[in-house]
Backbone as a chain_set.jsonl record, in Angstrom:
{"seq": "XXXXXXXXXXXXXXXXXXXXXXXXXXXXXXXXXXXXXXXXXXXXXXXXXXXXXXXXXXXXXXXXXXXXXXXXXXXXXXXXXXXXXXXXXXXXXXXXXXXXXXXXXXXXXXXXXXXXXXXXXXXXXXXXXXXXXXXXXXXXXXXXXXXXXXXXXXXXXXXXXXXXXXXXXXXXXXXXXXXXXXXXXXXXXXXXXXXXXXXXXXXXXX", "coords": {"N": [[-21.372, 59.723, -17.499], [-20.031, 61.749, -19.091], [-20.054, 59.921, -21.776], [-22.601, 59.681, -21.788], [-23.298, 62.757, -22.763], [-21.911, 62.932, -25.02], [-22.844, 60.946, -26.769], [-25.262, 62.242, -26.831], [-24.795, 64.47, -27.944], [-23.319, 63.357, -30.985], [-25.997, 62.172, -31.835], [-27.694, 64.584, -32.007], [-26.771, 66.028, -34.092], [-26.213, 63.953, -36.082], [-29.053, 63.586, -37.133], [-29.353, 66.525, -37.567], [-28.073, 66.081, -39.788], [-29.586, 64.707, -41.116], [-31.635, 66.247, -41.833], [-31.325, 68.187, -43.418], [-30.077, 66.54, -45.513], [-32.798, 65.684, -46.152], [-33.554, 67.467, -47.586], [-32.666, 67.641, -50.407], [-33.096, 66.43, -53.522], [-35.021, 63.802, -54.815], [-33.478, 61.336, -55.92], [-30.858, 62.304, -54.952], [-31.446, 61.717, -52.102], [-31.818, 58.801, -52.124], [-29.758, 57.888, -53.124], [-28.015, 58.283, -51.124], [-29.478, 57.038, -48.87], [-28.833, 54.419, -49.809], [-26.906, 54.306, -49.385], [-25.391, 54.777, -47.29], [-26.503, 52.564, -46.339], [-24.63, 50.48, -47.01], [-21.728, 51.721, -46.314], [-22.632, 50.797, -43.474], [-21.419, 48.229, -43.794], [-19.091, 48.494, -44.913], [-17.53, 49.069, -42.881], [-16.781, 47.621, -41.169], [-14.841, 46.32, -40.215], [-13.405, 48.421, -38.849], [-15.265, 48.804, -36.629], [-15.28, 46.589, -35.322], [-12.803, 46.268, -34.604], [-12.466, 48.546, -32.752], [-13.389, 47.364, -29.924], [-11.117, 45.313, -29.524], [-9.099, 46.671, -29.317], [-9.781, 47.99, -27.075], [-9.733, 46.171, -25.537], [-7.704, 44.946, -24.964], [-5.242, 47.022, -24.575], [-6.103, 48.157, -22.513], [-5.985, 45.982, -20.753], [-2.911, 46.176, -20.881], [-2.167, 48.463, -20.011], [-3.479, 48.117, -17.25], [-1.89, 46.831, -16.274], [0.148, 48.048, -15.76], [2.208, 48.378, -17.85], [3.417, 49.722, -20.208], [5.262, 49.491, -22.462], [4.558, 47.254, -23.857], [1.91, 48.081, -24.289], [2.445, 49.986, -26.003], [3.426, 48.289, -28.329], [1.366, 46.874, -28.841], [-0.399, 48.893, -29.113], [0.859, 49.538, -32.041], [1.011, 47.25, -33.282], [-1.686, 46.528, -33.811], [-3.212, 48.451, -35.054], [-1.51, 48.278, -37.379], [-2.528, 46.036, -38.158], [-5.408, 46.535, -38.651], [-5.405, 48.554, -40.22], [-4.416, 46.905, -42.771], [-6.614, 45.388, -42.823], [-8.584, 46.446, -43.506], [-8.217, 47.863, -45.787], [-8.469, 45.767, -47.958], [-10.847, 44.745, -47.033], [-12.684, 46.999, -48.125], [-12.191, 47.681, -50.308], [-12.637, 45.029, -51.753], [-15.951, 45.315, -50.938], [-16.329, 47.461, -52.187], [-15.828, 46.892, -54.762], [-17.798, 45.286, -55.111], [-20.102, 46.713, -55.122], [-21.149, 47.513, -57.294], [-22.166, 45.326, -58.7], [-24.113, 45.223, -56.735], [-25.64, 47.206, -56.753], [-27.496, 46.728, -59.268], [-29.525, 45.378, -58.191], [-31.231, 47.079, -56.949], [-33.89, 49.089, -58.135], [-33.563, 52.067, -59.292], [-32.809, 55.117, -60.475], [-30.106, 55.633, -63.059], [-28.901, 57.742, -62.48], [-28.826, 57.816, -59.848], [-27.727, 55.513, -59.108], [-25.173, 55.688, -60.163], [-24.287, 58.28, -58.724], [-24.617, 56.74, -55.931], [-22.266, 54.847, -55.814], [-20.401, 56.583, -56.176], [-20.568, 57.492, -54.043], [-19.74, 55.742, -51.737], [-17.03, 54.924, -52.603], [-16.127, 57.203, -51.928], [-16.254, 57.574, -48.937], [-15.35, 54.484, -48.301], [-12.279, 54.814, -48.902], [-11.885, 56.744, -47.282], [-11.959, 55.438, -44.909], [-9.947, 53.422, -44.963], [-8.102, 54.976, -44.836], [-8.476, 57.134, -42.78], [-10.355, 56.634, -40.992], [-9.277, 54.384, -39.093], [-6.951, 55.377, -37.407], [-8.775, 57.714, -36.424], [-11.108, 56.178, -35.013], [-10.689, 53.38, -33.634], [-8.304, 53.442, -33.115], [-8.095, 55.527, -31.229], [-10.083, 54.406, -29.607], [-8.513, 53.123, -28.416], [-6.976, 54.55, -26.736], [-8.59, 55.688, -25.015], [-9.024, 53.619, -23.388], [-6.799, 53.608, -22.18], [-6.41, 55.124, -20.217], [-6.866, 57.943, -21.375], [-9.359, 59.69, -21.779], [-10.839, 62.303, -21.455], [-9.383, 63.602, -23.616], [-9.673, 62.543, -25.644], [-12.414, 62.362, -25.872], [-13.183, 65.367, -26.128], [-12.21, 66.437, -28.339], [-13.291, 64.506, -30.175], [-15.878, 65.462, -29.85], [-15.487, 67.958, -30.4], [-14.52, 67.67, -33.623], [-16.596, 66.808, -34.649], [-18.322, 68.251, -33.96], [-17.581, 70.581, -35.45], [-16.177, 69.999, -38.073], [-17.645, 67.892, -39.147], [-20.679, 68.782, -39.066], [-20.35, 71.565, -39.419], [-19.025, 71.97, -42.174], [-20.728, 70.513, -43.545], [-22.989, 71.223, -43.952], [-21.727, 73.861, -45.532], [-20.536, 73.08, -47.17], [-22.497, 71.15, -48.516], [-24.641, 72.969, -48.813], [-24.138, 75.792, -49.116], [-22.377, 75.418, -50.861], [-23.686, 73.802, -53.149], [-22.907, 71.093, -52.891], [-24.604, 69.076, -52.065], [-25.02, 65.292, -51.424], [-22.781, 65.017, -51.92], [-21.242, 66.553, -50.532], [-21.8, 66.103, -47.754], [-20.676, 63.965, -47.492], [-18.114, 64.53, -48.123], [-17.627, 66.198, -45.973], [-18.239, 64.318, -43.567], [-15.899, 62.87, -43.899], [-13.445, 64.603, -43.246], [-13.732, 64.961, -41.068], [-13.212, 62.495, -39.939], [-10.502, 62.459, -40.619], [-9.386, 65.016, -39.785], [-9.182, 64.215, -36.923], [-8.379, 61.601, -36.659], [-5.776, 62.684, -37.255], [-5.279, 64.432, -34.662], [-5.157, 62.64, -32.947], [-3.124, 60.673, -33.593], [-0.792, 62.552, -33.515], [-1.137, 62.872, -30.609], [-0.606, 60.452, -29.774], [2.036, 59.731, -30.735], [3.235, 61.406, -28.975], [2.921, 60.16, -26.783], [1.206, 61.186, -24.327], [-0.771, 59.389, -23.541], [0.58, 57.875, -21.857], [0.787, 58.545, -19.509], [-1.164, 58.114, -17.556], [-2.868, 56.389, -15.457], [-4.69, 53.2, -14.686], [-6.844, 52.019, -12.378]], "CA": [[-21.902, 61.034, -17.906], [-19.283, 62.248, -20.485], [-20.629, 59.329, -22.653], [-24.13, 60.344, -22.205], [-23.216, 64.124, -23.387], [-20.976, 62.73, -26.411], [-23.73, 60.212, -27.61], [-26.464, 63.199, -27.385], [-24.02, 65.273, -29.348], [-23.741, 62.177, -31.888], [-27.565, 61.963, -32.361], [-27.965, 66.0, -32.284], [-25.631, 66.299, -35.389], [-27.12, 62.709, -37.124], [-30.422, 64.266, -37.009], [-29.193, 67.683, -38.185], [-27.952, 65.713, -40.824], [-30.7, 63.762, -41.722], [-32.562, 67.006, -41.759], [-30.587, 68.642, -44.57], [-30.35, 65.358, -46.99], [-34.245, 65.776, -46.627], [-33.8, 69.131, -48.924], [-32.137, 67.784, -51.769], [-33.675, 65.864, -54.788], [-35.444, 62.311, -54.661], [-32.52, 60.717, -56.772], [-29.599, 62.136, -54.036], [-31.998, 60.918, -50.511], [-31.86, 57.477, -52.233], [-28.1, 57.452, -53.333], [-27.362, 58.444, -49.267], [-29.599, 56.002, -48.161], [-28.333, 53.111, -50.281], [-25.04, 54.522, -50.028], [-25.633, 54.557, -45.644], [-26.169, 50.741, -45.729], [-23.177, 49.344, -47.849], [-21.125, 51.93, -46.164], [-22.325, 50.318, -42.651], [-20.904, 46.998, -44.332], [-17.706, 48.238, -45.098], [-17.064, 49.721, -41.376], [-17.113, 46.755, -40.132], [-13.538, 46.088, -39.682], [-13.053, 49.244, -37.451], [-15.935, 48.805, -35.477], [-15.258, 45.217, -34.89], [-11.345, 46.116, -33.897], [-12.203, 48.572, -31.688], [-12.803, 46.775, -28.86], [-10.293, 44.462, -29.322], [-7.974, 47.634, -28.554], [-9.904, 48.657, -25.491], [-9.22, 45.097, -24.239], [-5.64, 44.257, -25.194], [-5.098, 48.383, -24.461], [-7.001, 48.064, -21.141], [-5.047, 45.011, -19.835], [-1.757, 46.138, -20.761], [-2.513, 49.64, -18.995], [-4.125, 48.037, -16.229], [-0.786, 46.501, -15.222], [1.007, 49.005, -15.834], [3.145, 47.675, -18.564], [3.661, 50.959, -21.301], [5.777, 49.192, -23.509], [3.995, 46.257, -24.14], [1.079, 48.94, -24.176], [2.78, 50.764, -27.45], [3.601, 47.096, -29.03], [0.438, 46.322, -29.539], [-1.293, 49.899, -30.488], [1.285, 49.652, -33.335], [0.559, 45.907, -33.692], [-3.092, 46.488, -34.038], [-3.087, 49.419, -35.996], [-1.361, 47.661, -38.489], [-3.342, 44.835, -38.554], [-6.42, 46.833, -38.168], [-5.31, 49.287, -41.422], [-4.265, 46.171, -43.838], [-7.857, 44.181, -43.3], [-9.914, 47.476, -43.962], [-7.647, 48.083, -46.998], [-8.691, 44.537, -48.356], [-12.453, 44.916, -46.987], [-13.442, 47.844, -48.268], [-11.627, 47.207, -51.444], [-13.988, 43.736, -52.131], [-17.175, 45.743, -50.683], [-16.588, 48.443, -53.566], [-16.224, 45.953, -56.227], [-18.993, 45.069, -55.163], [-20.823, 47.752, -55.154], [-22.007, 47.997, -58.826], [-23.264, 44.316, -58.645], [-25.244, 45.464, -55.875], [-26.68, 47.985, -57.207], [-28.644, 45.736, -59.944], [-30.626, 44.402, -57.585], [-32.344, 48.25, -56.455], [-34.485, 49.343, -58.85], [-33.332, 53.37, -59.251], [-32.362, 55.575, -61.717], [-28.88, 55.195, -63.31], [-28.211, 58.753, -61.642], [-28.691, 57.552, -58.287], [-26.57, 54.423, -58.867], [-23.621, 56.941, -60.103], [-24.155, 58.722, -56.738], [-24.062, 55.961, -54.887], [-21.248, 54.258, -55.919], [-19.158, 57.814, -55.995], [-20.614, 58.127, -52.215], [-19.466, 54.406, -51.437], [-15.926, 54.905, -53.139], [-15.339, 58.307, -50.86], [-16.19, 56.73, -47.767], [-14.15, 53.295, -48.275], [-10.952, 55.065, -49.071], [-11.121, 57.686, -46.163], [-12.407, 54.46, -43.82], [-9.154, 52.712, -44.724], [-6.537, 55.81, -44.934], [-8.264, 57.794, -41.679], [-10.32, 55.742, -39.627], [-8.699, 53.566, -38.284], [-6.857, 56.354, -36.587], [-9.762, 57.987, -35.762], [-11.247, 55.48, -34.358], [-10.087, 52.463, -32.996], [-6.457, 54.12, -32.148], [-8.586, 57.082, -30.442], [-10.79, 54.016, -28.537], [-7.097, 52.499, -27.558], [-6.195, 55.857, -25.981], [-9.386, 55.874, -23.719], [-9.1, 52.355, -22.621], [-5.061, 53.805, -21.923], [-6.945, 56.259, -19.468], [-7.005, 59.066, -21.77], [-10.848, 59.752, -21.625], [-10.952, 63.592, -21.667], [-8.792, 64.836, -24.425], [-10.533, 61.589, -26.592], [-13.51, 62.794, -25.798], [-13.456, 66.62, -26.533], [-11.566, 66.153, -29.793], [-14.774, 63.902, -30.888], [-17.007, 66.2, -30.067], [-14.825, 69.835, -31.546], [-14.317, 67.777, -34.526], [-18.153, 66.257, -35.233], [-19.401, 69.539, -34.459], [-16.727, 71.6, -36.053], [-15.962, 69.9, -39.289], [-18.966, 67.454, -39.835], [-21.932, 69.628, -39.062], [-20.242, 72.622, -40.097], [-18.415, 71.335, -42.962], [-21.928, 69.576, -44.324], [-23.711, 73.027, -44.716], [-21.244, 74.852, -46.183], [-20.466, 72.093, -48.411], [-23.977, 70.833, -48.972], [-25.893, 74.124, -48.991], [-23.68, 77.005, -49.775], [-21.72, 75.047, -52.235], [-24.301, 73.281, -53.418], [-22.571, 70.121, -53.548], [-25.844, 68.054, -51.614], [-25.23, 64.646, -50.071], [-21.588, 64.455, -51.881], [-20.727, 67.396, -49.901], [-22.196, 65.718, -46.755], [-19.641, 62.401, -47.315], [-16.677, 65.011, -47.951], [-17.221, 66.594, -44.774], [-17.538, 63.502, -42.604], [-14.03, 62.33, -43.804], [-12.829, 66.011, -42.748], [-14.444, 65.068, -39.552], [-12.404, 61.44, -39.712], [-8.934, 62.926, -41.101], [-8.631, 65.772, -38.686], [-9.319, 63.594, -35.537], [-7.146, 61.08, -37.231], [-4.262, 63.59, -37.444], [-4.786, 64.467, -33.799], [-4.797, 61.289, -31.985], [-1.963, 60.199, -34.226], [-0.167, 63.213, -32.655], [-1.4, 62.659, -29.219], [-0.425, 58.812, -29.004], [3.188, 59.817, -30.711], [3.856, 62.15, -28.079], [3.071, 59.252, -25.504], [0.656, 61.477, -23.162], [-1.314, 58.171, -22.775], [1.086, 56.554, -21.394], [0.891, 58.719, -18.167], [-2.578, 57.608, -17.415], [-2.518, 55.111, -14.292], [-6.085, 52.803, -14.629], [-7.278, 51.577, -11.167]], "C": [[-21.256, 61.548, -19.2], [-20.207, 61.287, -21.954], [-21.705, 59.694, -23.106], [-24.102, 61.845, -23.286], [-22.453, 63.267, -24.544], [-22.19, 61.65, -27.249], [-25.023, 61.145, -27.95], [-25.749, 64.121, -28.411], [-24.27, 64.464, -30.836], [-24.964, 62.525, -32.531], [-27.886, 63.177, -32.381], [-27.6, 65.722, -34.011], [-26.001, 65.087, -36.371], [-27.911, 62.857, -37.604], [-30.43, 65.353, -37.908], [-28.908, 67.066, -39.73], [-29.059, 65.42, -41.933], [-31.559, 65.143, -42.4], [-32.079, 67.564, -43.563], [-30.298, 67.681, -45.658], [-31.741, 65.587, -47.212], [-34.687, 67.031, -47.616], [-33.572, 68.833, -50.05], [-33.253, 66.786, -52.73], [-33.855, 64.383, -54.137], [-34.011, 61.603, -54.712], [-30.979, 60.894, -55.237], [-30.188, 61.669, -52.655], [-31.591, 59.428, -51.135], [-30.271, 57.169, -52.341], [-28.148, 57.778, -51.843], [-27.991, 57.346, -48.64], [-29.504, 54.885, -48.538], [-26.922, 52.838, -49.417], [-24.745, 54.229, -48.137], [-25.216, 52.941, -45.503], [-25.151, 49.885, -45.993], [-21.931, 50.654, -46.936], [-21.13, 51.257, -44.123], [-21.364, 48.733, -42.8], [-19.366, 47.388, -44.289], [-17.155, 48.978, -43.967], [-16.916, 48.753, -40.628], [-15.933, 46.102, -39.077], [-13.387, 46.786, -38.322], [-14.173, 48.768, -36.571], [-15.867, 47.415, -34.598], [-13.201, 45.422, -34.058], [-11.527, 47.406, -33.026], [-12.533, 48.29, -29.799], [-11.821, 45.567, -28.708], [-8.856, 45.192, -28.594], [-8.652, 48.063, -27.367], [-9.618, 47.294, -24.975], [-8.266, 44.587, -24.326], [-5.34, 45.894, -24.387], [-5.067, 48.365, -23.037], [-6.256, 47.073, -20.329], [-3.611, 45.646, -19.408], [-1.461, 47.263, -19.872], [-2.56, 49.259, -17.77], [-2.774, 46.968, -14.959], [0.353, 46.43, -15.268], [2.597, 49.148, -17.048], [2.801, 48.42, -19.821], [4.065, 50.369, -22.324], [4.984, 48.351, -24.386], [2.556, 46.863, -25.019], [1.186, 49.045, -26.032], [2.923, 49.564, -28.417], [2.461, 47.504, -29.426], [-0.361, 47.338, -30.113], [-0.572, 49.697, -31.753], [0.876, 48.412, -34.369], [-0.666, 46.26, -34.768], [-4.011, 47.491, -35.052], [-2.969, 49.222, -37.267], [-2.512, 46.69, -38.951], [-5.066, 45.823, -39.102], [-6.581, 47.741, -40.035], [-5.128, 48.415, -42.929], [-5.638, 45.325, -44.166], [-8.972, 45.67, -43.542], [-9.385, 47.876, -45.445], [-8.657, 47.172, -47.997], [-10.146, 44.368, -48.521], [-13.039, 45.735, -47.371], [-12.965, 48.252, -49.718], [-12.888, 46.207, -52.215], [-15.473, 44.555, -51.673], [-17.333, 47.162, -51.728], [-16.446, 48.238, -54.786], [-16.944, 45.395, -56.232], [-20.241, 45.227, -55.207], [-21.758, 47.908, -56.596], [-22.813, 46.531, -59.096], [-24.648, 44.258, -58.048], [-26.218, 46.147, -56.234], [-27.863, 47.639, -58.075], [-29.489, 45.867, -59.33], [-31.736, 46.067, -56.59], [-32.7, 49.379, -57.698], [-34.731, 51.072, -58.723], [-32.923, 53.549, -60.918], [-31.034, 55.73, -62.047], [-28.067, 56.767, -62.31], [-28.061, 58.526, -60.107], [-27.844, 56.428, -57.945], [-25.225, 54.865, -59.207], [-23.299, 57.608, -58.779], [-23.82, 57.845, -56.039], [-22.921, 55.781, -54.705], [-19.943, 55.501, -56.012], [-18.965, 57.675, -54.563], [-19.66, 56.672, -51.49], [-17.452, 54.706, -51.372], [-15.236, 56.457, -52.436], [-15.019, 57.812, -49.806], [-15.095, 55.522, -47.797], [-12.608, 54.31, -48.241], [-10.496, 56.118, -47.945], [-11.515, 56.561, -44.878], [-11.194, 53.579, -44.158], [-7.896, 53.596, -44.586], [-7.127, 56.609, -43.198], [-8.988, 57.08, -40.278], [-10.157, 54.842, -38.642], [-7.74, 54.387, -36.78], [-7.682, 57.28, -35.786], [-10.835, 57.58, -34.756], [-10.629, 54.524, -33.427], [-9.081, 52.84, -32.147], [-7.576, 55.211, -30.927], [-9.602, 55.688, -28.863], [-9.808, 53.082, -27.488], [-6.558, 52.942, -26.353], [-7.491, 56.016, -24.758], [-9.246, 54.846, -22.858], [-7.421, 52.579, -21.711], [-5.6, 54.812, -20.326], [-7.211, 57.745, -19.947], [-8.347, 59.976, -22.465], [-10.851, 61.399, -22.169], [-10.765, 63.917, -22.636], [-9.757, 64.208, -25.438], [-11.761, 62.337, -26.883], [-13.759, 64.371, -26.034], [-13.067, 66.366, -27.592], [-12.752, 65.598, -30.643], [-15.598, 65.157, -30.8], [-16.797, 67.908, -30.638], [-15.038, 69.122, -32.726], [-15.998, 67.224, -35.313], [-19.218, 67.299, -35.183], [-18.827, 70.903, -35.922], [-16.417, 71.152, -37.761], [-17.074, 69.101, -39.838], [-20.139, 68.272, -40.03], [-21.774, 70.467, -40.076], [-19.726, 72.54, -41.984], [-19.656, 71.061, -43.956], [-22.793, 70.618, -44.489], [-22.678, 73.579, -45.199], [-21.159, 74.238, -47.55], [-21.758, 71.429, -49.848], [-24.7, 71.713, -49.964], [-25.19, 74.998, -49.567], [-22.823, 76.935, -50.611], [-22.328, 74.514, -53.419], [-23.903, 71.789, -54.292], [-23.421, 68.9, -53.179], [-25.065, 66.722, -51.19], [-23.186, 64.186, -50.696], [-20.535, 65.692, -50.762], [-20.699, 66.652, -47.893], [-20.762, 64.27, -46.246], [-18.134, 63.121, -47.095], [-16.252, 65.512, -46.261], [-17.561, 65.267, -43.573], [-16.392, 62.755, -42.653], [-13.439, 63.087, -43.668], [-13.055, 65.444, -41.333], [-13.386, 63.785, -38.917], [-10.949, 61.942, -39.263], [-8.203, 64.227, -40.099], [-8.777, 64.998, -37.37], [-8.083, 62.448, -35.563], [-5.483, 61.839, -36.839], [-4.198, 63.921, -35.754], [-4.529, 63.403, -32.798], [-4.048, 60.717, -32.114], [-0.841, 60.989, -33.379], [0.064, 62.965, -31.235], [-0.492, 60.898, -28.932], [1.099, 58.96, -29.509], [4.165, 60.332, -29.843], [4.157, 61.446, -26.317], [1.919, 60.165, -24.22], [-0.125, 60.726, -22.507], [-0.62, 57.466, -21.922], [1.314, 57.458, -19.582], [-0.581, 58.91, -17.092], [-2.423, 56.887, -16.397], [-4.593, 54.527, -14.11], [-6.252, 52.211, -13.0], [-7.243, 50.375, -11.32]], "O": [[-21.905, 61.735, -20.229], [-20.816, 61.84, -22.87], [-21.994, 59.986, -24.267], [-24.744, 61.955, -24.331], [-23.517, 62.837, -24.989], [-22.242, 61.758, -28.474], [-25.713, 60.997, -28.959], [-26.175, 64.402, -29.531], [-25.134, 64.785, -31.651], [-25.008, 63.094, -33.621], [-28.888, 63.136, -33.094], [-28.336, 65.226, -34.864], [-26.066, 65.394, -37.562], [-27.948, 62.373, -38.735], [-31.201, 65.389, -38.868], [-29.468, 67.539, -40.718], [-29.265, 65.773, -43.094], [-32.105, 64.98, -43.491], [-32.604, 67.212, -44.619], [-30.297, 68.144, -46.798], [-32.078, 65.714, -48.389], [-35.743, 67.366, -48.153], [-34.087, 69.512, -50.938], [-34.353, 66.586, -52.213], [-33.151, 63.879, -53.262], [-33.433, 61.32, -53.663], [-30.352, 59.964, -54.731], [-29.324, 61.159, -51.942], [-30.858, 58.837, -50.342], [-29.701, 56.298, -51.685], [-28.67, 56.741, -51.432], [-27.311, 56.636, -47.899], [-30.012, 54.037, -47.804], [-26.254, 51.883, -49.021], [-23.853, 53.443, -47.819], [-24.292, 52.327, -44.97], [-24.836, 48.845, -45.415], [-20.84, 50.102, -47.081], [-20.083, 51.216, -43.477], [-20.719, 48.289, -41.851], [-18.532, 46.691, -43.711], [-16.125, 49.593, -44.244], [-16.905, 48.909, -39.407], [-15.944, 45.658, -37.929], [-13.285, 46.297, -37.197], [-13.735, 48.214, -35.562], [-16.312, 47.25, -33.462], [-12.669, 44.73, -33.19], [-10.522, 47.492, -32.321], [-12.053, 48.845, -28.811], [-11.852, 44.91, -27.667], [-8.0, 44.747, -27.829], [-7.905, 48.586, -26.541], [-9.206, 47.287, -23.815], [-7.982, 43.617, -23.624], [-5.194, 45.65, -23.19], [-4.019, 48.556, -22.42], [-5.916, 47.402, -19.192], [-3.149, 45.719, -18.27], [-0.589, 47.128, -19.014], [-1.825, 49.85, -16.979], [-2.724, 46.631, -13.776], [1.244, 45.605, -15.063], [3.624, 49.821, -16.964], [1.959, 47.906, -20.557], [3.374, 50.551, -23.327], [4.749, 48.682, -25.548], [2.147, 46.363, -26.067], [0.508, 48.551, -26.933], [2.468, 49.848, -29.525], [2.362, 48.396, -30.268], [-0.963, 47.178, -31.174], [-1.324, 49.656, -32.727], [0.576, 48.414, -35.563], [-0.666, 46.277, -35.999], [-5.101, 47.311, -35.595], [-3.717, 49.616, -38.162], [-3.189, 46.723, -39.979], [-5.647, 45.406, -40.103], [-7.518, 47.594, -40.819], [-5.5, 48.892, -44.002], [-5.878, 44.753, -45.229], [-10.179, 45.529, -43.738], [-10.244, 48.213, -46.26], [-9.5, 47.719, -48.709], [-10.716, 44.019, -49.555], [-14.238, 45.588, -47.134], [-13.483, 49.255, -50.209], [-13.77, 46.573, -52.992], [-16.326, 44.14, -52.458], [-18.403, 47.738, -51.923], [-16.744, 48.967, -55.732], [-17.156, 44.733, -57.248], [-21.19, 44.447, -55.288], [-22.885, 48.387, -56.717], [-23.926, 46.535, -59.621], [-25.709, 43.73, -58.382], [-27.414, 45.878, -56.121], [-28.998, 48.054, -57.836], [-30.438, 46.516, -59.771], [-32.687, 45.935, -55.819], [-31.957, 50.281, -58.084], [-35.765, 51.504, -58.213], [-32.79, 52.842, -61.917], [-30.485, 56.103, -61.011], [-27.007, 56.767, -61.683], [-27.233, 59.059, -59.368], [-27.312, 56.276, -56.846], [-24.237, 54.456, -58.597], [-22.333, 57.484, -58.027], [-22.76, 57.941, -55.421], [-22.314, 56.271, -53.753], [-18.744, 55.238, -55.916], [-17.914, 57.689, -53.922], [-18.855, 56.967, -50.607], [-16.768, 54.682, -50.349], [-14.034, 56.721, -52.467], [-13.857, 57.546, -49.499], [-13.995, 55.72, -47.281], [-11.983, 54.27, -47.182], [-9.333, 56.391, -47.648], [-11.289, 57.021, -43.758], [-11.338, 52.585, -43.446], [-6.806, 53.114, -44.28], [-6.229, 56.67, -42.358], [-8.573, 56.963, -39.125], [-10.789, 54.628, -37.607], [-7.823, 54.093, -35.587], [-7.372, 57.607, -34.641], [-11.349, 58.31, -33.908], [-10.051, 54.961, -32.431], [-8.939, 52.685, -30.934], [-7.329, 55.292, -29.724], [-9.723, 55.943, -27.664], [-10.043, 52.566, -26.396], [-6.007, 52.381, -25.406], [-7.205, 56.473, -23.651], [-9.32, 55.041, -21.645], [-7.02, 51.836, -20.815], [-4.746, 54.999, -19.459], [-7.654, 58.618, -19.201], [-8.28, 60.736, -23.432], [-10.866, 61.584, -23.386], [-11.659, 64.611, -23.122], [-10.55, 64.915, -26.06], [-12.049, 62.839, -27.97], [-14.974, 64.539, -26.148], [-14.002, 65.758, -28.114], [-13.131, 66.163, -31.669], [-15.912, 65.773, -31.819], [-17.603, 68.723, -31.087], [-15.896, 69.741, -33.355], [-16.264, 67.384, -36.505], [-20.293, 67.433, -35.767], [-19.354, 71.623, -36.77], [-16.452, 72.041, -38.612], [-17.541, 69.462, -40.919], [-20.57, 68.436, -41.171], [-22.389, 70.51, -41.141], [-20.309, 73.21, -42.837], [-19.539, 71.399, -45.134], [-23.344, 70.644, -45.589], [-23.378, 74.538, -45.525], [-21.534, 74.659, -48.645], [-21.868, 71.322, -51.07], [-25.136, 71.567, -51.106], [-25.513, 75.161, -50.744], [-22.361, 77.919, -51.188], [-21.807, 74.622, -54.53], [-24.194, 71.384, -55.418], [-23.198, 67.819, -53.725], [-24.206, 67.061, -50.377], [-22.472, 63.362, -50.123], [-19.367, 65.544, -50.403], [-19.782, 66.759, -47.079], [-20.24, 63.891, -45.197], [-17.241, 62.716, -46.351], [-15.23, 65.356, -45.593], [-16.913, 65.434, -42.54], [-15.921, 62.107, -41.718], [-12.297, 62.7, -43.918], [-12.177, 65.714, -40.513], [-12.844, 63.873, -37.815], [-10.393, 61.909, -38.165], [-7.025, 64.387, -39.779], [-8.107, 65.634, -36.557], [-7.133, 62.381, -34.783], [-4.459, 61.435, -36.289], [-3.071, 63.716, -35.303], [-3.665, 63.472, -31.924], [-3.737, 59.981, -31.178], [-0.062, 60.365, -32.659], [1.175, 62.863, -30.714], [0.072, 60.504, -27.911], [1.805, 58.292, -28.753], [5.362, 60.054, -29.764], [4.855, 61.735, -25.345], [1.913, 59.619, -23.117], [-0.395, 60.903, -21.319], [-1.092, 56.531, -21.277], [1.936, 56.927, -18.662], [-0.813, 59.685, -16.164], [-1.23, 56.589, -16.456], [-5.493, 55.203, -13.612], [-5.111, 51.987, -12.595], [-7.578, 49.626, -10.403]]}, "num_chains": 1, "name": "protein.A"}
């Protein structure tokens, strides 16, 4: 159930999104939706490491073994923060080759590659913390706090964040990229907190 409510949240707020890029100029819909697909490319790290932490995470939890537990979030963390460095590094020097090959206007390939070059650098400095570490801490048993924190900070700083930014700043879809790495960087900062303080580790999995 929680999942269900946190994935309709998700797709509420995706939507809302979508809705509000549909206001701005031809030239910035196309930079977002170029800028969407090369930025699913360079996510690929996190999304690919975190289940490797719910199932290293999940074992070490599951029998009962804390220390071993904290090894490897730090392990994996690391590992997890030096290959998104690297990947999302090569997928933004690669970025302007790419662009060649889609037949836009030089303003929309400036956009892009700004929107590209936000994203990468807050996808190797915050999400990894935001993610992965945060899908470590559920697999640890710490489901609840995980899970509200996602959904205060995707309503609270993405949504909100992406109209104020967007619309009443009128900074349009670069406003939209700033506030989902607000949305990263504060979730980041608390799960960083949360997993220093150890409250995962008094979790007991079945």
């Amino acid at each position: 159930m929680p999942n269900g409510v946190e994935q309709g949240i998700f797709q509420f707020v995706k939507v809302a999104l979508s809705s509000v890029v549909a206001l701005f100029g031809t030239s910035q819909i196309a930079a977002n939706g170029i800028a969407q697909s090369i930025w699913s490319l360079a996510a690929l790290v996190c999304v690919t490491m975190g289940p490797v932490f719910i199932t290293v995470i999940g074992q070490c939890m599951g029998s009962r073994d804390t220390e071993q537990a904290e090894y490897y979030f730090r392990k994996l963390l690391k590992i997890t923060i030096l290959m998104s460095v690297v990947w999302n590094a090569a997928v933004f020097a690669l970025t302007p080759f790419v662009m060649k090959f889609y037949d836009v206007a030089e303003e929309t390939k400036t956009l892009t590659v700004m929107l590209v070059l936000i994203h990468n650098i807050f996808n190797c400095a915050a999400f990894p913390f935001a993610d992965p570490l945060g899908k470590g801490m559920r697999a640890a048993g710490d489901v609840k706090f995980t899970m509200t924190v996602s959904l205060i900070t995707t309503i609270g700083a993405r949504l909100i964040f992406s109209l104020l930014f967007a619309i009443v700043m009128d900074m349009g879809v670069i406003g939209i990229a700033w506030a989902m790495c607000m949305d990263w960087c504060v979730r980041a900062v608390v799960f960083y907190i949360r997993f220093q303080k150890g409250k995962w580790k008094q979790f007991r999995l079945i």
